[in-house]
C-alpha positions in Angstrom: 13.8 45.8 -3.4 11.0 47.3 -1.7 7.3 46.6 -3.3 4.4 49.0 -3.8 2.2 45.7 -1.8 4.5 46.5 0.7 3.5 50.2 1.2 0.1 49.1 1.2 0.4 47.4 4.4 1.6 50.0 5.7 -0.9 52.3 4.0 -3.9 50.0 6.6 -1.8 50.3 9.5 -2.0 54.4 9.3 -4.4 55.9 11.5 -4.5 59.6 10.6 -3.4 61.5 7.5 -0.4 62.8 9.2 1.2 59.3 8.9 0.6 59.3 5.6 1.2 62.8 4.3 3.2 64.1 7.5 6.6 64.7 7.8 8.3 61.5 7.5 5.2 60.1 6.8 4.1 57.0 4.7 3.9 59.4 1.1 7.8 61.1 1.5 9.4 57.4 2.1 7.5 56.4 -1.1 9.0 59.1 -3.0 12.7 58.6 -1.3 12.5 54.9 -1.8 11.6 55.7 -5.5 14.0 58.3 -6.6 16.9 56.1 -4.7 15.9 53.0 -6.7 16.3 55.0 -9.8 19.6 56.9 -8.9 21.1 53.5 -7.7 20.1 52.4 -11.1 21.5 55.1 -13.3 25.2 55.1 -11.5 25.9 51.7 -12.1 25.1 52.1 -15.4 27.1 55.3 -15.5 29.6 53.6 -14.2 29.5 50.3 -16.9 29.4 52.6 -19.5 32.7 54.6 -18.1 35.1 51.4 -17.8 33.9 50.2 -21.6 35.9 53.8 -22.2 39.0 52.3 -20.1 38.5 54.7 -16.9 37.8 52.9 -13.3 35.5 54.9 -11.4 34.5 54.0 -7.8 31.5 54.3 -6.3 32.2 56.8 -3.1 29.2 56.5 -0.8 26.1 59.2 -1.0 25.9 62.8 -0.3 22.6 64.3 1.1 20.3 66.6 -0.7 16.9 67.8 0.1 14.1 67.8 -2.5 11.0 70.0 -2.1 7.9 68.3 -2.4 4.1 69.9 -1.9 4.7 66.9 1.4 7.9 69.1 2.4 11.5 68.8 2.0 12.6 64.9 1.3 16.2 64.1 2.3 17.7 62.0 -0.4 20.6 59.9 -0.6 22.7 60.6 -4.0 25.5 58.0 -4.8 28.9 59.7 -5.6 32.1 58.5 -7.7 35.9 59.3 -7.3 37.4 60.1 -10.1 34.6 60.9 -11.7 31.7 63.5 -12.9 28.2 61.8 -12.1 25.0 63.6 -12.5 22.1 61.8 -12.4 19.3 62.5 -14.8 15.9 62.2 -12.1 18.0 64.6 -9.9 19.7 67.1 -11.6 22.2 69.6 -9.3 20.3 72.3 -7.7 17.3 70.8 -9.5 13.6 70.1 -7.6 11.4 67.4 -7.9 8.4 68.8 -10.2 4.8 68.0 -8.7 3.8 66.3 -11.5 6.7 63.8 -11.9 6.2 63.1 -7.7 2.5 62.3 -8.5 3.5 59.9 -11.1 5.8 58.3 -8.6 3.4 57.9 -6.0 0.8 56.6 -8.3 3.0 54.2 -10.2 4.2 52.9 -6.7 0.4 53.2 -5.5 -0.2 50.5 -7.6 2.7 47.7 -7.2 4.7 48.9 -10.3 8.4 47.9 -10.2 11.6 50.5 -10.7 12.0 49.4 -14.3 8.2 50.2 -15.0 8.9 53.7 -13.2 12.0 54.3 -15.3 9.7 53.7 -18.9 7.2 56.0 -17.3 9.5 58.9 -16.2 11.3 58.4 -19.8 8.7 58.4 -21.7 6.5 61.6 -20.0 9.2 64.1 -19.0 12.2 62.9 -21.3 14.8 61.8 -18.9 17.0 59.3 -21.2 18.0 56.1 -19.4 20.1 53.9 -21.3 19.2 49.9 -22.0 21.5 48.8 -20.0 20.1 50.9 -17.0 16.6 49.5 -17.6 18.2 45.8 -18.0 19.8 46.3 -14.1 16.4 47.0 -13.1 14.6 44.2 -14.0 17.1 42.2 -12.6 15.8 43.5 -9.6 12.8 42.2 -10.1 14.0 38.8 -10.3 13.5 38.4 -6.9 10.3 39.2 -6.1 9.5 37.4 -9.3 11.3 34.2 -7.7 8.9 34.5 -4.3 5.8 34.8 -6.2 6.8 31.5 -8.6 7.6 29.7 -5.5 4.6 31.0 -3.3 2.4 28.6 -0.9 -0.8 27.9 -2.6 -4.4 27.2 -1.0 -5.1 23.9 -0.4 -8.2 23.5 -2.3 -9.3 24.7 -5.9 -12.6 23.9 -7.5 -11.3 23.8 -10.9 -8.1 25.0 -12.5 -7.3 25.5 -15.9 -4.0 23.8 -17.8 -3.0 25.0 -21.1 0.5 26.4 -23.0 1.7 29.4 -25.4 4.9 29.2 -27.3 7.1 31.8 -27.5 10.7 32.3 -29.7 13.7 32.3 -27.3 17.5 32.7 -28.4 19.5 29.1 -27.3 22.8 28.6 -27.9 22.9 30.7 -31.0 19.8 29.4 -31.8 16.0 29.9 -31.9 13.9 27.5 -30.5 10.1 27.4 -29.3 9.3 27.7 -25.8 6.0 26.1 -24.2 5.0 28.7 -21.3 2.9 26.1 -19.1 0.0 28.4 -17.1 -1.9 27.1 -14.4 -5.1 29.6 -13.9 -7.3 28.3 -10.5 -10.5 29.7 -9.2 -10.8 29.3 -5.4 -13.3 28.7 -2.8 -14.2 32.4 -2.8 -14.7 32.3 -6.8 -11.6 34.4 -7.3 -9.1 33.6 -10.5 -5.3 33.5 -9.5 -3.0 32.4 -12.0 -1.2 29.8 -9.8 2.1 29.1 -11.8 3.4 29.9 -15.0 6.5 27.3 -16.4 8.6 27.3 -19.2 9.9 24.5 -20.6 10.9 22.9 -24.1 7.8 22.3 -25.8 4.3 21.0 -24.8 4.3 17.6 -23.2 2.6 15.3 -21.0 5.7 14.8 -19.7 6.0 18.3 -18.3 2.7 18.8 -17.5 2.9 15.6 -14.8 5.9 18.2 -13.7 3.6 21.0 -13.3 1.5 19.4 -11.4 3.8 17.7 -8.6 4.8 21.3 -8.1 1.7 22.6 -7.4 1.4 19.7 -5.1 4.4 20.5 -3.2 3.5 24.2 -3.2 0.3 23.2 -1.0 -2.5 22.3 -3.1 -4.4 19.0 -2.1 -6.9 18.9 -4.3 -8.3 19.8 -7.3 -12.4 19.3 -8.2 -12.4 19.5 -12.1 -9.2 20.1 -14.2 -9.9 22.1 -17.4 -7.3 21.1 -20.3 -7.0 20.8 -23.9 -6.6 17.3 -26.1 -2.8 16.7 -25.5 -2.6 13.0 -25.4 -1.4 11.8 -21.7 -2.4 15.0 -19.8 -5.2 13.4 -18.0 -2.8 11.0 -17.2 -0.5 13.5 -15.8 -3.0 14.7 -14.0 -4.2 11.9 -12.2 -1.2 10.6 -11.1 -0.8 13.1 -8.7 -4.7 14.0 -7.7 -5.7 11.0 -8.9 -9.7 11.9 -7.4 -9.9 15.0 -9.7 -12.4 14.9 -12.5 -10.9 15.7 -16.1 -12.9 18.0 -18.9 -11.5 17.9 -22.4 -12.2 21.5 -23.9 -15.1 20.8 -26.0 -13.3 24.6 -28.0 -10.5 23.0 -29.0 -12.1 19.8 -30.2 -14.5 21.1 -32.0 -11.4 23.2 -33.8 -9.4 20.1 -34.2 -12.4 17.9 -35.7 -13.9 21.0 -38.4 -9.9 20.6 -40.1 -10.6 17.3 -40.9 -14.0 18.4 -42.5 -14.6 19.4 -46.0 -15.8 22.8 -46.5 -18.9 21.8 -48.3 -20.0 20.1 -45.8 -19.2 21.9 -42.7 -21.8 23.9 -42.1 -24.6 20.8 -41.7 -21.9 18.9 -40.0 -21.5 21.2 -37.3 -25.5 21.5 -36.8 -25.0 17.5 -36.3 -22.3 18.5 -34.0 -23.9 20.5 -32.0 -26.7 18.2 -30.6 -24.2 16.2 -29.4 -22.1 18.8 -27.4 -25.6 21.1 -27.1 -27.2 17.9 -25.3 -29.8 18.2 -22.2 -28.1 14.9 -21.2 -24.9 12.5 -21.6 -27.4 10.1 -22.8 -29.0 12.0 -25.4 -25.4 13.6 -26.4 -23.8 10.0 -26.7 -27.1 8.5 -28.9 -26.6 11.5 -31.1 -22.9 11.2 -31.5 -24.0 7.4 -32.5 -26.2 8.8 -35.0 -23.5 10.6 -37.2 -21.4 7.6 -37.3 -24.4 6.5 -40.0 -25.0 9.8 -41.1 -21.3 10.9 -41.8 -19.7 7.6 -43.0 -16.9 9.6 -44.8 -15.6 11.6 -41.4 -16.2 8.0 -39.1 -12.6 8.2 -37.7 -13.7 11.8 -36.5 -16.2 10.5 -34.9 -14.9 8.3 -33.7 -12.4 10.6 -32.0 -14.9 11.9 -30.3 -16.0 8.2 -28.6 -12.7 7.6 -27.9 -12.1 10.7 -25.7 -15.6 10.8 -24.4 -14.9 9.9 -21.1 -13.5 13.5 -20.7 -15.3 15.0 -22.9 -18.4 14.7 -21.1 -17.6 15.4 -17.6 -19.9 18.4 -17.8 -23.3 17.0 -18.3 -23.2 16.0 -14.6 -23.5 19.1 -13.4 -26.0 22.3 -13.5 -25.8 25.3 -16.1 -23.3 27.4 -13.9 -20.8 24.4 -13.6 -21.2 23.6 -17.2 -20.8 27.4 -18.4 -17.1 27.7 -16.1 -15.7 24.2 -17.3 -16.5 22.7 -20.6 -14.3 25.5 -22.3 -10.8 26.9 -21.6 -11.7 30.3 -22.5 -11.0 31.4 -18.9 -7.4 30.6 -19.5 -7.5 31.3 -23.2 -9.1 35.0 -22.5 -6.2 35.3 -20.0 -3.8 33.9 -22.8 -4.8 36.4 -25.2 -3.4 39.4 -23.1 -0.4 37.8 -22.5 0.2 37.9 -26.6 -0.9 41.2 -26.6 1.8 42.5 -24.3 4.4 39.9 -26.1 3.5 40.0 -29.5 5.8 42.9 -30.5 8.8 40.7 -29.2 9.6 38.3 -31.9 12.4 36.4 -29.9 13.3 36.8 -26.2 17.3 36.7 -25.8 16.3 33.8 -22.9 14.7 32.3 -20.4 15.2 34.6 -17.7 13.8 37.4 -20.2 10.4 35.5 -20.6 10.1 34.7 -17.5 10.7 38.3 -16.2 8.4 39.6 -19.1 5.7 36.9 -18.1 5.5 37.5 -14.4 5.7 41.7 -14.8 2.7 40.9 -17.4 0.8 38.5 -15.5 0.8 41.1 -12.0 -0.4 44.3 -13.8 -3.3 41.7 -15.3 -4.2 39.7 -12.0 -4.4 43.2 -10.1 -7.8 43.7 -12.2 -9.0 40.3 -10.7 -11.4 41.8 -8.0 -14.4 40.0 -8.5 -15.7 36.7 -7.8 -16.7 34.4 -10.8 -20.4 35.5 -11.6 -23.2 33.8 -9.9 -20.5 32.0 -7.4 -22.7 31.5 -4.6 -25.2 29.2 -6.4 -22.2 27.7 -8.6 -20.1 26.8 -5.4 -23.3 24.9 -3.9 -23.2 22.8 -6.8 -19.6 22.1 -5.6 -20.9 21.5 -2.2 -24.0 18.9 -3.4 -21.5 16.9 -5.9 -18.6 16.8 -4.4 -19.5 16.9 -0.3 -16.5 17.7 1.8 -13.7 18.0 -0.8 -16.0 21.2 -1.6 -15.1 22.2 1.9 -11.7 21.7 2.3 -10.0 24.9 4.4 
């Protein structure tokens, strides 16, 4: 199926606007590929929907028709039957493209949208009723350009990347089960966020994770600086197994979330001030002697204290740097914030009838989000020369 990127390399390799608006130009082979898509999509499910009635149409090649655009007259192809009356609904007999529904083409193609997204659009603005099981053969489509971008080479170098899970409800073998999407988010040398992977699998494990991480190995990445996680016992692990040079940071977040449920209520509020000049710190050293300190002072919560010694290793990763490395790394909001619009898009979809439906849901989700991703992380330039000071040439890996 032919992609909206696509068109935009051809879009740079135009030199004057007749190649773009001209006859035969870049603008009418957007619209033909478009309205094609969507025909090709409509008779096979006119033709699904005839055999469940016990006929047996055929599909019988195209027959041309010209549709008048303000960029001229577009010769499309329109798929016949035998046996059969097929009208398609985006191209009615002796019926014109209207301005405004080629506009909406063009712009949803403009912008990388798939066929099925086109199909919801054209639906929902000019009434054109495609059934589910039209809509369904259209993300199948997308499958494949789905498949590429799961399986796409990766830089070989990422500052940090981010590692976390959200569970979705999927249908199994007549049953419902939870799903662990695994999502790998990596800011490059350039400062730019790129979601790098995104994998399902049975539930949230270190298992898994060490996985993940081969993969990303295999799909070109060499190194990793600092690897952002949550508290999942065995992920950093994982994690060095396969980059075993890369520096781990525990999200302070989701400790400080696990600790405050083992805290009584009454005494949360001046626990957390205790807390927080230990996390708040100037130094490790000052952090450590006041997390010390509350192993006197809070004698009833030692074990979560405790906790905290016990993971401090990684916990603390970020007092060795400046304020622009600690601000990216010692949280996961990056990810989380990323998370967050994923659920947004998902939420109304209680159960997803399977894996192939998540995944397809996922990926569509995750490309209209990423295209936003223009800019570089703030203040980039003085963050990455941190990089360059701690790290020396791993910070300049090509």
């Amino acid at each position: 199926m032919t992609s909206g990127f696509h068109y935009q390399e051809e879009l740079s390799k135009c030199s004057t606007m007749e190649d773009i608006t001209g006859p035969n130009g870049l603008v009418q082979r957007m619209v033909k590929d478009a309205i094609e898509q969507i025909l090709q999509s409509e008779i096979t499910d006119y033709i699904t929907d005839e055999k469940s009635k016990g006929n047996t149409p055929q599909r019988n090649g195209t027959s041309p028709k010209k549709v008048k655009t303000s960029y001229g007259s577009i010769d499309i192809d329109v798929p016949r039957v035998r046996e059969g009356e097929f009208e398609p609904e985006v191209i009615k007999k002796r019926a014109v493209i209207e301005e405004g529904l080629e506009a909406q083409i063009i712009s949803m193609y403009a912008k990388g949208m798939t066929v099925r997204d086109i199909v919801s659009h054209v639906q929902a603005l000019y009434g054109i009723e495609l059934s589910p099981a039209s809509v369904s053969n259209i993300t199948d489509k997308i499958m494949e350009e789905a498949r590429e971008w799961y399986s796409r080479t990766l830089d070989g170098f990422y500052p940090v990347v981010f590692l976390d899970a959200v569970h979705y409800k999927v249908r199994e073998e007549g049953r419902i089960v939870t799903k662990a999407s695994y999502v790998a988010l990596g800011i490059n040398a350039e400062g730019r966020k790129d979601i790098l992977g995104i994998w399902i699998g049975e539930n949230e494990g270190a298992k898994f994770w060490l996985k993940v991480c081969n993969e990303l190995k295999n799909r070109g990445v060499k190194d990793i600086l600092i690897a952002c996680i949550d508290g999942l016992q065995g992920f950093p692990d994982a994690i060095k197994t396969v980059f075993p040079e890369t520096r781990i940071q525990l999200c302070i977040i989701h400790q400080i979330r696990n600790t405050m449920k083992y805290i009584a209520y009454k005494d949360s509020k001046a626990f957390m001030k205790d807390l927080k000049r230990v996390y708040g710190a100037e130094s490790e050293e000052i952090a450590f002697r006041n997390l010390e300190a509350m192993k006197d002072s809070w004698k009833k919560y030692r074990a979560v204290v405790e906790n905290w010694q016990m993971k401090w290793e990684n916990l603390s990763t970020y007092f060795s740097y400046g304020a622009q490395i600690r601000r990216l790394i010692y949280t996961t909001n990056t990810l989380e914030g990323f998370n967050r619009q994923l659920r947004k898009v998902t939420k109304n979809k209680a159960v997803f009838p399977n894996d192939e439906a998540l995944r397809k849901t996922l990926y569509l989700t995750t490309r209209d989000i990423t295209e936003k991703w223009s800019m570089p992380y703030r203040d980039w330039g003085e963050t990455y020369g941190q990089f360059i000071i701690e790290f020396g040439d791993r910070a300049s890996i090509a």
